[in-house]
N, C-alpha and C positions, 0 to 999 in steps of 0.2 A: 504494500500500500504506500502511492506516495504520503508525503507530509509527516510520515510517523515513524519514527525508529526505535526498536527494541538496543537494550544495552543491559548488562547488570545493574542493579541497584547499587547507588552510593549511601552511604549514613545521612547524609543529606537531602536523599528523597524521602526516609525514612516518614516521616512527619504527614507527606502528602500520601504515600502507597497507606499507610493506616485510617486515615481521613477516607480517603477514596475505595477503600475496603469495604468500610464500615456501610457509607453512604450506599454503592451499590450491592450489600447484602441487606440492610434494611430496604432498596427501593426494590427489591425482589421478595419482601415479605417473609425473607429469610433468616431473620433476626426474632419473630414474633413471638415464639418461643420460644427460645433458645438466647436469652439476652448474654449469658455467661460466654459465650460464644466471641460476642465481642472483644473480649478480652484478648481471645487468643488471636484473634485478624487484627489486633492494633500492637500487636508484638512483634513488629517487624525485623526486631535485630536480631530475637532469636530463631525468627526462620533463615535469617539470612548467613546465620551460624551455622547453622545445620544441614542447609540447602542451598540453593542458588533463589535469590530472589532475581526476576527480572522486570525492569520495568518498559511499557511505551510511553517516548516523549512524544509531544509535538515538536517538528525541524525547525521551525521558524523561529518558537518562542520559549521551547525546551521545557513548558511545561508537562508535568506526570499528567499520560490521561488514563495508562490502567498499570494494573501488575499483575504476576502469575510467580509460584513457587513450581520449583522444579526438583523434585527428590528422585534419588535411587532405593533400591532393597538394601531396609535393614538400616536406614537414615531415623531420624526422629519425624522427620514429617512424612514416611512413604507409609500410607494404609494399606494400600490395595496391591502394588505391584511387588512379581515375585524374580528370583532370576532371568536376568536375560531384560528386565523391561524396565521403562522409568514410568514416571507419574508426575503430573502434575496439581496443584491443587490451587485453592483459594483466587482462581481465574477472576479479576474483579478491574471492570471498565468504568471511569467516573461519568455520573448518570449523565453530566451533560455530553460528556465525548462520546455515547451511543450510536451506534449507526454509523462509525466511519471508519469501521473495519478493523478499530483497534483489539477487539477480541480477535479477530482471524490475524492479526500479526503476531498477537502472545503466544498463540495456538503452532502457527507455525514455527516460532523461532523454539516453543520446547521439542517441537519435533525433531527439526535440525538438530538441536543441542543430542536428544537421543542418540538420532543417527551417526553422529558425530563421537558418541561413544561405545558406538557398537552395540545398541540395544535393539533386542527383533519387537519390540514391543513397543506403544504408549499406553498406560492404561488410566483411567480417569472416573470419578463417580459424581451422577450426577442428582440431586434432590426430586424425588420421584413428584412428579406437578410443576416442576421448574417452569421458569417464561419458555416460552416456544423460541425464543431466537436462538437461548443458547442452547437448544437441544439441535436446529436446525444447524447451528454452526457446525455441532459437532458432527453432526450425520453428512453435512456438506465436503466435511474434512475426510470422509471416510470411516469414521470411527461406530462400530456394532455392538449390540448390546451385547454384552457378557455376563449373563446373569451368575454364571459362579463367583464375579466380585462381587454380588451386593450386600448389602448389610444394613443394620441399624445402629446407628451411634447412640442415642439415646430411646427410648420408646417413644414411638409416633414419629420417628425421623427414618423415615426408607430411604435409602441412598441407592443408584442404581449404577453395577459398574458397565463401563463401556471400554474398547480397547480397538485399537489400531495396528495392525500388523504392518510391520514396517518392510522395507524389502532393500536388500543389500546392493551395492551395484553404483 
């Protein structure tokens, strides 16, 4: 996508990826019950301990318009994926930057990041009733439902896995 570039997170995005977390898991009704929850989406520094935070800037004016966590098997942030695969999690676009393809860039550059280190896999979960766009992103991206990921994190919270098979070459 032009105008948008993914990069790793600096400690200095830190601030906005937590704000803009928050904002689009409450504008996704995500937060509703599940308020505890927030906590762990404005703890940026420890995902980005753990795991690779990445964020999309805008080119022009370098502001944060989303982030995505990107874990391996056996990381503190990887739930679902097992050898061979990565995962990404906490994919979150700021509600105004919607619609400009900044989710399909975060999407992409964990792919890349996979393939880049030789994972046959993406695997991903997604909140069973999710908004349609990011179910549709996902399915636009190739990714199928894998019901042997699914799970519940808390009761009354279906998470649904999906996964990507990647291809070498």
């Amino acid at each position: 996508m032009t105008g948008v570039r993914v990069r790793p997170a600096e400690p200095a995005d830190f601030p906005a990826v937590a704000r803009l977390t928050v904002a689009a898991y409450e504008a996704d009704g995500q937060l509703k019950d599940e308020h505890w929850y927030a906590e762990v989406l404005v703890d940026v520094s420890t995902r980005a301990e753990s795991g690779e935070v990445l964020v999309a800037v805008d080119e022009a004016t370098g502001a944060v318009l989303g982030s995505v966590t990107f874990a391996l098997p056996g990381t503190p942030f990887a739930e679902l994926c097992g050898p061979g695969e990565a995962e990404f999690r906490m994919l979150a676009v700021d509600p105004g930057a919607q619609g400009r393809g900044v989710g399909a860039a975060l999407v992409e550059a964990c792919v890349a990041r996979a393939t880049e280190l030789g994972c046959t896999a993406v695997v991903i979960c997604v909140r069973a009733g999710m908004a349609d766009p990011a179910h549709r992103l996902y399915e636009r991206r190739g990714f199928v439902r894998a019901p042997e990921k699914d799970w519940a994190p808390t009761p009354g919270v279906q998470l649904l896995g999906l996964r990507l098979e990647l291809t070498r070459g």
